[in-house]
C-alpha positions in Angstrom: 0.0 0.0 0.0 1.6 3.3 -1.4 2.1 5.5 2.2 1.3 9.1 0.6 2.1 11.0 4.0 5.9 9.2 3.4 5.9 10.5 0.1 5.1 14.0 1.3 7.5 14.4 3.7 10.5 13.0 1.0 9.0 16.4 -1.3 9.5 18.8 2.2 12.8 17.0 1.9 14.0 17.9 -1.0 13.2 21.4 -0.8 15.0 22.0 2.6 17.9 19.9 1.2 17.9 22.3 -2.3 17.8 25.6 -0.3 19.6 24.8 2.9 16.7 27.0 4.9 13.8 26.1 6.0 12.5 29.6 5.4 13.2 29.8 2.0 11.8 25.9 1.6 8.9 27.1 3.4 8.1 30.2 0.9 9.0 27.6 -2.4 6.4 25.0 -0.9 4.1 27.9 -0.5 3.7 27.3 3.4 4.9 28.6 6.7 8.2 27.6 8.3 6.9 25.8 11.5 4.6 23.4 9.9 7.7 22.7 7.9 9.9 22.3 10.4 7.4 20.3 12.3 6.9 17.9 9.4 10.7 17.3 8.7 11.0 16.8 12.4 8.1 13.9 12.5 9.7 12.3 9.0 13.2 11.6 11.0 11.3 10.6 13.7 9.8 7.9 11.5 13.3 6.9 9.8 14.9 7.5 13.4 17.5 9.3 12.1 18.8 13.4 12.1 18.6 14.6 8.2 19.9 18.0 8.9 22.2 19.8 10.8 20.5 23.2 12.4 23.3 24.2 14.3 25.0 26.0 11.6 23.6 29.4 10.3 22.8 27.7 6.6 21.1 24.2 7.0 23.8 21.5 6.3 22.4 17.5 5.3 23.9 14.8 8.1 25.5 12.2 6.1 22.2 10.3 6.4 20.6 12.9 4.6 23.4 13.0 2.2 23.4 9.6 1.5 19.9 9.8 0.7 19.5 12.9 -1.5 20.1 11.2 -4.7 17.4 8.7 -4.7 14.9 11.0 -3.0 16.0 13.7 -6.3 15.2 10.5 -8.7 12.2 9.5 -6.9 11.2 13.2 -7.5 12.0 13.0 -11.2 10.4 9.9 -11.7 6.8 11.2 -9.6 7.0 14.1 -12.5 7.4 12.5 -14.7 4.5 10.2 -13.9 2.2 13.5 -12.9 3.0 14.3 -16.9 2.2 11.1 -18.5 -1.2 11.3 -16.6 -1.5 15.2 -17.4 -1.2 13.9 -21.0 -3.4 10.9 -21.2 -6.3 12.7 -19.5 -5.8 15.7 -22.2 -6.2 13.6 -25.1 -2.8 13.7 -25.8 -1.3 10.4 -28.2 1.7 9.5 -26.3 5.1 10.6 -24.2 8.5 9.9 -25.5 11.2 10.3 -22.8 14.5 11.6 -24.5 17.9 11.8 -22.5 20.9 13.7 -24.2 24.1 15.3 -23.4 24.0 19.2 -23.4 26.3 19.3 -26.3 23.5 17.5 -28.2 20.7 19.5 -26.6 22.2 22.4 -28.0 23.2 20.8 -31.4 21.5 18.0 -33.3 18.3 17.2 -31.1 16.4 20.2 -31.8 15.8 20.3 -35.0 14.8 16.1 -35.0 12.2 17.5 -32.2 10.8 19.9 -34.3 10.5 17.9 -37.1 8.8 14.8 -35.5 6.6 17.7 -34.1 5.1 18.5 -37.6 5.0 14.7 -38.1 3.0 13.9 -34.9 1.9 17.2 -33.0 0.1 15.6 -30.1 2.9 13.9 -29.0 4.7 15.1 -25.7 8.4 14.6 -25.8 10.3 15.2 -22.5 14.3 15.9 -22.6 16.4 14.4 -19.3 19.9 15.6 -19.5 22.0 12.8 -19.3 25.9 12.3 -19.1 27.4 9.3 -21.9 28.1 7.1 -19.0 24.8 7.4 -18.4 23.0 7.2 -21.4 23.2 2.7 -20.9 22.0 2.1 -17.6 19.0 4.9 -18.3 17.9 3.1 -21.5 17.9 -0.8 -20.1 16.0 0.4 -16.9 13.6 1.9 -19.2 13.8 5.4 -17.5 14.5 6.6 -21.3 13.1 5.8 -24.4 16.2 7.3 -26.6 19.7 8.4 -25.7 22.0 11.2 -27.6 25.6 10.7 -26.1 28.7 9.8 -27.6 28.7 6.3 -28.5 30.0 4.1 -30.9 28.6 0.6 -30.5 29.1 -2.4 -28.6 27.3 -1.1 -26.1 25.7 -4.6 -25.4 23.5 -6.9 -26.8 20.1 -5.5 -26.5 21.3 -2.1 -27.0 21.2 -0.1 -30.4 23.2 2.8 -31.9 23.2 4.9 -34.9 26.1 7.7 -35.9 23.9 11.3 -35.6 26.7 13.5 -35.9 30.8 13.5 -36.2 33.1 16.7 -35.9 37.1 17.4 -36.0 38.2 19.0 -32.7 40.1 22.2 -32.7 42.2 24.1 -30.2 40.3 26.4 -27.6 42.8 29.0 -25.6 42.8 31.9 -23.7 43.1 34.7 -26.2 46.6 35.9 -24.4 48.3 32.7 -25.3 51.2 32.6 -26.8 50.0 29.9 -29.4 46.6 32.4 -30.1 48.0 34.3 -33.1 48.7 30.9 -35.0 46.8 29.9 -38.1 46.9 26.3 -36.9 48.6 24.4 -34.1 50.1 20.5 -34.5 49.1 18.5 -31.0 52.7 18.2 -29.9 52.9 22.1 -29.6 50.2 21.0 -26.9 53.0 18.6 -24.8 53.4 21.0 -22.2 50.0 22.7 -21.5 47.5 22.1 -18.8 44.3 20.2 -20.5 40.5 20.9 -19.8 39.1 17.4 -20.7 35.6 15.4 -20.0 36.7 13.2 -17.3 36.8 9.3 -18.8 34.0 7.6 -17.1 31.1 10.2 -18.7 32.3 10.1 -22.3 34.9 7.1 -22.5 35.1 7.2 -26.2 35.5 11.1 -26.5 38.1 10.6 -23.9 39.8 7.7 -25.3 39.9 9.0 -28.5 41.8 12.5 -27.5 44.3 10.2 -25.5 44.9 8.5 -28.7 46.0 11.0 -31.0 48.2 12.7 -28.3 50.1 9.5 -27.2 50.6 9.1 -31.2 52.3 12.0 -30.7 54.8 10.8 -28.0 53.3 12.3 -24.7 49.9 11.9 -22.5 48.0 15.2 -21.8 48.3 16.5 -19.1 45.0 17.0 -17.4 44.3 19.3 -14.6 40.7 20.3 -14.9 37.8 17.1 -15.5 34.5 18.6 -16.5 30.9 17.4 -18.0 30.6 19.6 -20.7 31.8 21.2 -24.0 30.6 24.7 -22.2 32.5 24.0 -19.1 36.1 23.4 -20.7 35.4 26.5 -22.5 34.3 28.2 -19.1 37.8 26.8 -17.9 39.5 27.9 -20.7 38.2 31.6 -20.1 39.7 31.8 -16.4 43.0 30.6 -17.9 43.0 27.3 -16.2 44.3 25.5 -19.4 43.7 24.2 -22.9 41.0 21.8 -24.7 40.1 20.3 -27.6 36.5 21.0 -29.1 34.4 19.7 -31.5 34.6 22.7 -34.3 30.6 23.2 -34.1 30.4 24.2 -31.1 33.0 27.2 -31.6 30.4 29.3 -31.2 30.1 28.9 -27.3 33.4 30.5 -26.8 33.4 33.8 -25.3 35.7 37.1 -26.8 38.7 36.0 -24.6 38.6 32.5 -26.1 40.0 31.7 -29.2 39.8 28.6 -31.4 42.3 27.0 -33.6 42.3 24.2 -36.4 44.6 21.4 -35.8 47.0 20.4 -37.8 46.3 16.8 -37.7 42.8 15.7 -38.3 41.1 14.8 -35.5 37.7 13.5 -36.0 35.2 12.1 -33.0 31.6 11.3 -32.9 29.7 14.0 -31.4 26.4 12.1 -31.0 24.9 9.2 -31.9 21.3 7.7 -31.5 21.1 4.8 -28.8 17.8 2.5 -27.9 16.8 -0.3 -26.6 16.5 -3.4 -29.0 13.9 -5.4 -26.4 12.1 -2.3 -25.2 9.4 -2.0 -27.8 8.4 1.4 -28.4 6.6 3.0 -31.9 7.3 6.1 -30.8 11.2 5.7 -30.7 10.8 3.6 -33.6 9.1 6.8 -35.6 12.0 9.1 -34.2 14.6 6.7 -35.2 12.9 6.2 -38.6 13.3 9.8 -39.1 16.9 10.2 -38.8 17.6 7.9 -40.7 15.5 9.6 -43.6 17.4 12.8 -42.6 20.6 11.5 -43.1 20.0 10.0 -46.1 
């Protein structure tokens, strides 16, 4: 039997954990503070545990509530999720199609395939999770997504699908006070002694491995200082002069005035995105977007 008042208090929860006050909490759940207080006091009661730390001037989690937060923030995800479906079904709407992408993706190739499958089924409702590429697997076979965009390039496993979307050569991104910003291109051993920006291995192992690659080709390993989860954060990086990175030539156009970005001398080509699904997950809706790609690319 599905204990609703349990439920409740995991939703006060989450919002005392998010704004580490209970005042603020309160005013975002549109209620006063000492019910609030009161019902996060009678929810560690039930678990017999302390979730928060008052004695501090902010709200801090315990380590209990630490160790919780994550699957009360996917329980969350998962109850809107649902609330939508229903919303949907009960307006008449045709279906739901649950997409998880990288950001690089969301900002590149995915929109435009939304839009068109839009004009081919307008009362469909498509919802977009962002997802890291180490992700994009696990979120697929548990059925929490109906279709990934991350950087993949098969063998994923058996009952697991992929199709190239996009590919891109990398180029150089410095600061613009660099001494290697005035060239007109730049050879990756140049790059032996800088400090490298780079998605760290376990979100995008084949962007990763790929990088890797073409620098120990060229007699040295890169030497990484920064590990981030995004194309816009090694720019960011790049813009406080906290090193170098290589990024895929499309997505130039993120780089701020004190960013500059170079070709490479070598020709370093990576997949940006590429289509994943489930092979035993049967879905006409995926099926219709996957269709559609294909016809695109063709």
């Amino acid at each position: 039997m599905i204990n609703f008042r349990i439920i409740r208090h995991m939703w006060l929860f989450l919002a005392v954990a998010e704004e580490k006050h209970f005042g603020r909490a309160a005013k975002k759940l549109g209620m006063t503070q000492p019910p609030l207080t009161q019902q996060i006091q009678v929810l560690e009661q039930s678990l017999k545990v302390q979730l928060f730390d008052r004695s501090k001037r902010n709200v801090q989690l315990t380590p209990v509530g630490q160790a919780i937060l994550p699957a009360v923030r996917k329980f969350a995800e998962q109850v809107e999720r649902l609330e939508l479906a229903i919303n949907e079904a009960v307006a008449g709407h045709t279906g739901l199609l649950t997409i998880g992408a990288i950001s690089t993706a969301m900002l590149d190739v995915l929109p435009a395939y939304i839009k068109q499958m839009k004009v081919l089924m307008p009362d469909i409702i498509i919802s977009v999770k962002e997802i890291d590429s180490a992700e994009a697997i696990p979120a697929l076979s548990s059925g929490e997504i109906d279709l990934a965009f991350a950087r993949l390039t098969g063998g994923e496993g058996q009952d697991i699908e992929t199709m190239p979307v996009s590919s891109d050569e990398l180029v150089v991104a410095l600061p613009d006070n660099h001494s290697l910003a005035g060239q007109k291109r730049i050879c990756l051993r140049s790059l032996i002694d800088e400090e490298w920006v780079m998605f760290s291995r376990h979100l995008s192992p084949v962007y990763f491995d790929s990088i890797t690659a073409a620098c120990r080709g060229e007699g040295f390993s890169p030497r990484i200082i920064h590990e981030v989860r995004s194309v816009a954060s090694q720019i960011a990086f790049v813009s406080c002069e906290q090193g170098i990175a290589l990024v895929p030539t499309s997505l130039e156009h993120l780089s701020p005035a004190n960013v500059v970005t170079i070709p490479l001398e070598e020709d370093i080509k990576v997949i940006t995105t590429a289509v994943a699904w489930s092979s035993v997950r049967k879905n006409a809706l995926a099926d219709k977007f996957i269709e559609l790609i294909r016809t695109s690319k063709n």
